[in-house]
MDAnalysis code that builds the backbone (N, CA, C; Angstrom):
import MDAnalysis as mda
import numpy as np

u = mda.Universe.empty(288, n_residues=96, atom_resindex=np.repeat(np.arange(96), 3), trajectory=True)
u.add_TopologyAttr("name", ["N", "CA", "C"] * 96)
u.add_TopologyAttr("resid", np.arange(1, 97))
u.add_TopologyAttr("resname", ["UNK", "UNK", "UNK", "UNK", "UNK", "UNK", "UNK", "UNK", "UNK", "UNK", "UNK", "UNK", "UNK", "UNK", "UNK", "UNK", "UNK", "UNK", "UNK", "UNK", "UNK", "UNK", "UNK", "UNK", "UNK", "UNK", "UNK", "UNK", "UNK", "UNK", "UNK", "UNK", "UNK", "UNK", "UNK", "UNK", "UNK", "UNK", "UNK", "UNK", "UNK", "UNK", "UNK", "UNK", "UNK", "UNK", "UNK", "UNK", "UNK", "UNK", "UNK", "UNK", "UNK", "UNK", "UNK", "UNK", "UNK", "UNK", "UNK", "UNK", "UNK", "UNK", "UNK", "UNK", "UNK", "UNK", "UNK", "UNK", "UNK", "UNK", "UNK", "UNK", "UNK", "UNK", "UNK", "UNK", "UNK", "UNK", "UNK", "UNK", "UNK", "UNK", "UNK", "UNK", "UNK", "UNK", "UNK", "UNK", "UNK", "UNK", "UNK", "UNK", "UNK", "UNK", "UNK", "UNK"])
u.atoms.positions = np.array([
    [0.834, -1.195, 0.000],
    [0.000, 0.000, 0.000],
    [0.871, 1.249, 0.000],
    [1.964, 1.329, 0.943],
    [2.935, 2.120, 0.812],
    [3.412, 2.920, -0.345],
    [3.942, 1.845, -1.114],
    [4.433, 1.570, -2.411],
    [3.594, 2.065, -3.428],
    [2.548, 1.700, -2.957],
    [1.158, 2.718, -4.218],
    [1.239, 3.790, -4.277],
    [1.329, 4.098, -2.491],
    [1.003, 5.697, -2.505],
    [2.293, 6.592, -3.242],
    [3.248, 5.891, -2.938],
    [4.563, 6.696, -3.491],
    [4.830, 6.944, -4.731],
    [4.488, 5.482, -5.538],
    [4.225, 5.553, -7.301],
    [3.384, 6.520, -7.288],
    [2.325, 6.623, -7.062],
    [1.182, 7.512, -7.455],
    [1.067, 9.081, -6.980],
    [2.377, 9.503, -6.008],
    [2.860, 11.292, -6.017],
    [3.736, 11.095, -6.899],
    [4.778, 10.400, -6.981],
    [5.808, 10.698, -7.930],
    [5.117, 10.448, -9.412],
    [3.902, 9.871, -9.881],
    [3.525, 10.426, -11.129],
    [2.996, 11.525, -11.325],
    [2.752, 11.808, -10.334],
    [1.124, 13.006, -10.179],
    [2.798, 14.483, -10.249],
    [3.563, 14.065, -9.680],
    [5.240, 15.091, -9.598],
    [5.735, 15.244, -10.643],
    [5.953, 14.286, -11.547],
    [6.553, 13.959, -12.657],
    [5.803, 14.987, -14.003],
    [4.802, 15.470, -13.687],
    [4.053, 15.989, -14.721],
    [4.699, 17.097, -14.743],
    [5.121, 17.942, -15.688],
    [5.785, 19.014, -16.144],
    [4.252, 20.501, -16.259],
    [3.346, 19.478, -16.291],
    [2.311, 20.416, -17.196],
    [1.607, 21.240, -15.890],
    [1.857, 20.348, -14.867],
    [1.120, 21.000, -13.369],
    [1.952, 22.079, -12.595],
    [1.403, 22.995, -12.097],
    [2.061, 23.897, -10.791],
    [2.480, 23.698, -9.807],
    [3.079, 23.814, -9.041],
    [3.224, 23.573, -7.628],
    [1.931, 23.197, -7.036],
    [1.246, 24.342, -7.169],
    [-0.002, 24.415, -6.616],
    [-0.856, 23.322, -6.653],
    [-1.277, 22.898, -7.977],
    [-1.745, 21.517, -8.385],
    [-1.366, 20.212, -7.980],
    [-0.266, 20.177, -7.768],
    [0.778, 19.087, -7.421],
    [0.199, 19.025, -5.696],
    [0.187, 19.988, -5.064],
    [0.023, 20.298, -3.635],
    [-1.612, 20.057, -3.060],
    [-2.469, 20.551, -4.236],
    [-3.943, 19.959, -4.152],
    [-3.984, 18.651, -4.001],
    [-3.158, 17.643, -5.304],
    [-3.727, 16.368, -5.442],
    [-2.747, 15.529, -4.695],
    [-1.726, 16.159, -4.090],
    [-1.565, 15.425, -2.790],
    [-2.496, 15.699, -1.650],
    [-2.727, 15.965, -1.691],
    [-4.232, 16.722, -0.397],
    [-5.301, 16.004, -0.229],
    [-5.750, 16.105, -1.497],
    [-6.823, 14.983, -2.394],
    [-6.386, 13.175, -2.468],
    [-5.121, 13.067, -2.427],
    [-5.144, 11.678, -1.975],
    [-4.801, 11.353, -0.501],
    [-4.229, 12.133, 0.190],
    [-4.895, 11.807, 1.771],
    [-6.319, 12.106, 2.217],
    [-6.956, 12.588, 1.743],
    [-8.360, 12.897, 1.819],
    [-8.695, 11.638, 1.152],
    [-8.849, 11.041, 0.111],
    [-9.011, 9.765, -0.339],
    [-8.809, 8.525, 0.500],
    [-8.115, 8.808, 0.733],
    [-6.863, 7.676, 2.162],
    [-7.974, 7.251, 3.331],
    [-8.257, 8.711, 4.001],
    [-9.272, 8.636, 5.162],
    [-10.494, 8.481, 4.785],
    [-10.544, 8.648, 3.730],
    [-12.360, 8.652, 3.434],
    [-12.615, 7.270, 2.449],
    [-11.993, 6.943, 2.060],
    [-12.362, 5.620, 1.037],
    [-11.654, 4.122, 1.660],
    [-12.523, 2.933, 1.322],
    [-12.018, 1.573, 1.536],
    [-11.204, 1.753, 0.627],
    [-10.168, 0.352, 0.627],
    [-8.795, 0.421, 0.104],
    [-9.609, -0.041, -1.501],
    [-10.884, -0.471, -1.268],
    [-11.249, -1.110, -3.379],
    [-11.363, 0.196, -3.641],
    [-11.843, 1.242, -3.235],
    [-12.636, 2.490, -3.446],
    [-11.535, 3.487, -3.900],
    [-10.502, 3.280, -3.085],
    [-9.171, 4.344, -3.295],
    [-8.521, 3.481, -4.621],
    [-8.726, 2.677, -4.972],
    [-8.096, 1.438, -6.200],
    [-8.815, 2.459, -7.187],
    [-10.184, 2.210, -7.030],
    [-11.207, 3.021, -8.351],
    [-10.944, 4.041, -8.521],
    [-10.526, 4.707, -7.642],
    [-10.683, 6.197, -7.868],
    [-9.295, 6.992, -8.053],
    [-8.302, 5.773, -8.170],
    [-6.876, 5.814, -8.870],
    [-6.142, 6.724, -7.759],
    [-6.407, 6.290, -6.085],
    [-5.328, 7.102, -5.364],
    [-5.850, 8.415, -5.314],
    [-6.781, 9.130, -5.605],
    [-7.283, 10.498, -5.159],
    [-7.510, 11.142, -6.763],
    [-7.096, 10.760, -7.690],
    [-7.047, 11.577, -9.059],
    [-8.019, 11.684, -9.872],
    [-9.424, 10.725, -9.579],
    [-10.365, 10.667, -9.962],
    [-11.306, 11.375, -8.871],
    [-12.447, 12.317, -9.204],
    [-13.287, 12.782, -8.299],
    [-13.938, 11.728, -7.554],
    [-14.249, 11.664, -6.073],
    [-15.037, 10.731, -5.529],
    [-16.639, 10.506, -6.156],
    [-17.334, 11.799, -6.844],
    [-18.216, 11.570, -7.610],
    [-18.408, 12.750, -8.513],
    [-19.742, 12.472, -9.462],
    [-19.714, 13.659, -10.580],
    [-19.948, 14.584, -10.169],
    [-18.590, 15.703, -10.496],
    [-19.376, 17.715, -9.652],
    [-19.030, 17.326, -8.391],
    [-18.384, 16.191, -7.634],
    [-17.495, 17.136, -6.298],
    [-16.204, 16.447, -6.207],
    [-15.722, 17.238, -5.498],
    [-14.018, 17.504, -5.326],
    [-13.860, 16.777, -3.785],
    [-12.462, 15.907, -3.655],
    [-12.518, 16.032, -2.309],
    [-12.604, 16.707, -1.353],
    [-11.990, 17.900, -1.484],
    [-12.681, 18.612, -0.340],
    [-13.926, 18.963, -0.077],
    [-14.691, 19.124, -1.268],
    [-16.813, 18.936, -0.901],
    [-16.770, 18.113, -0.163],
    [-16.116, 16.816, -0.757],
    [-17.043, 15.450, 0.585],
    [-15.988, 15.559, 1.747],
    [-15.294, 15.838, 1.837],
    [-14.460, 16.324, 3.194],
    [-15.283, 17.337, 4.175],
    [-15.772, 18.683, 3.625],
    [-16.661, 19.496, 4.305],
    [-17.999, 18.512, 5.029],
    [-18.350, 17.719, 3.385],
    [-19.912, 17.361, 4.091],
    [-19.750, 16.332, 4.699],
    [-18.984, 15.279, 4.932],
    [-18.374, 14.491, 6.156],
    [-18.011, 15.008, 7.608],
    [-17.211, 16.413, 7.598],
    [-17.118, 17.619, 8.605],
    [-18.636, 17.891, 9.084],
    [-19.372, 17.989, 8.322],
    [-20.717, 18.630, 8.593],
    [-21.761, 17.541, 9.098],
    [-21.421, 16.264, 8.821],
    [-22.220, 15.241, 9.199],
    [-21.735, 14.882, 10.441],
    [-20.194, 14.759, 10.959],
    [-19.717, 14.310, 11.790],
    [-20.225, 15.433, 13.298],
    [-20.619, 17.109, 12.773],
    [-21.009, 18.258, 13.333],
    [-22.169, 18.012, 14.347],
    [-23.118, 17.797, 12.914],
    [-24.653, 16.904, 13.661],
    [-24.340, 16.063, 15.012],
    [-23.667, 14.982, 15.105],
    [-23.874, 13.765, 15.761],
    [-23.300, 14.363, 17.008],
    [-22.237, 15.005, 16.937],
    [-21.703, 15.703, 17.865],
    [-22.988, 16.777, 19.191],
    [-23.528, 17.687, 17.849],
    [-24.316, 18.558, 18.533],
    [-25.351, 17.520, 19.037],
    [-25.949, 16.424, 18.666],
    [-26.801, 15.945, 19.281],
    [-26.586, 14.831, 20.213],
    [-25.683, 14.765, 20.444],
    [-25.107, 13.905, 21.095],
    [-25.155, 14.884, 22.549],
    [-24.086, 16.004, 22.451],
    [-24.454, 17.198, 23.284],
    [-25.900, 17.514, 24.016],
    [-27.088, 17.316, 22.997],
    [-27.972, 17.809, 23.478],
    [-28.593, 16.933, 24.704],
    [-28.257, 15.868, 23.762],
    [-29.207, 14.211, 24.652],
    [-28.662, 14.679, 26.000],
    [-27.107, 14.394, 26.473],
    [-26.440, 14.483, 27.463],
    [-27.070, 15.616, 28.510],
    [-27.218, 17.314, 27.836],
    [-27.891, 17.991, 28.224],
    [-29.002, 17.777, 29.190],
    [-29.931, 17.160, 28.069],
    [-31.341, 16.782, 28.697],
    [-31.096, 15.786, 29.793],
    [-30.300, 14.770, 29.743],
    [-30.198, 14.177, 31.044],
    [-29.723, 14.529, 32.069],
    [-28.803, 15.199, 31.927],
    [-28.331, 15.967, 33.344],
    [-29.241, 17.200, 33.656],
    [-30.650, 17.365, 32.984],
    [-31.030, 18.711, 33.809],
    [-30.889, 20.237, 33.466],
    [-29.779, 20.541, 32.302],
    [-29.128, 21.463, 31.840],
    [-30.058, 22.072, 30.897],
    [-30.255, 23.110, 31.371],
    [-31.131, 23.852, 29.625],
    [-30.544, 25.525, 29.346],
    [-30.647, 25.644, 28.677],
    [-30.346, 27.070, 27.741],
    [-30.764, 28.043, 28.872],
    [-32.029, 28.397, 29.438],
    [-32.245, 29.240, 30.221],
    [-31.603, 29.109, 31.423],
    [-30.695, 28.191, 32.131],
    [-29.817, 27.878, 33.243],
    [-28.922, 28.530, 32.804],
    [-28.375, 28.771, 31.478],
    [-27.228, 29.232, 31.489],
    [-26.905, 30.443, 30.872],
    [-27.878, 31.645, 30.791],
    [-28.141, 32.868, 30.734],
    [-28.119, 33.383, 32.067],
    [-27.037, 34.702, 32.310],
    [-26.764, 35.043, 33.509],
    [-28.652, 35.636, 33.592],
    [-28.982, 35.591, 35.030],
    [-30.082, 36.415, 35.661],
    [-29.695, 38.190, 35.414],
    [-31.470, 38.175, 35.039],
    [-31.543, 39.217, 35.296],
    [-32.197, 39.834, 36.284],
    [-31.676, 41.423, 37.044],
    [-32.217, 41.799, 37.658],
    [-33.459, 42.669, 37.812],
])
């Protein structure tokens, strides 16, 4: 697996036609691939160089993974809340 990943910057490097910049995205884009895809999935999708789907970029499904992972969090928060007793108006200083 190692060995994949290394063939597959040093081609993505090797290109004369890309920027720094580019070069620096689609390494980005294949650790984002890395964490987000099974190892058949990162096979298909050639190591990060193919979009994960049509019209988004890894970083879209990076955000909306961020944003899903957000949810579970906040409600997870809330449940906890409600069991211990805790509500929104407890924790607004009094007024006099």
């Amino acid at each position: 697996m190692k060995y994949d990943k290394i063939r597959t910057l040093q081609s993505i490097n090797a290109r004369k036609s890309r920027s720094a910049w580019e070069r620096g995205v689609n390494e980005y884009a294949y650790e984002l691939a890395e964490r987000l895809c099974t190892p058949s999935e990162l096979k298909k999708k050639k190591y990060g160089e193919l979009p994960p789907y049509r019209g988004m970029s890894w970083l879209n499904l990076q955000a909306r993974a961020l944003r899903a992972a957000s949810y579970v969090v906040k409600s997870h928060l809330k449940i906890k809340k409600h069991e211990n007793g805790i509500y929104s108006r407890d924790l607004e200083p009094h007024q006099k």
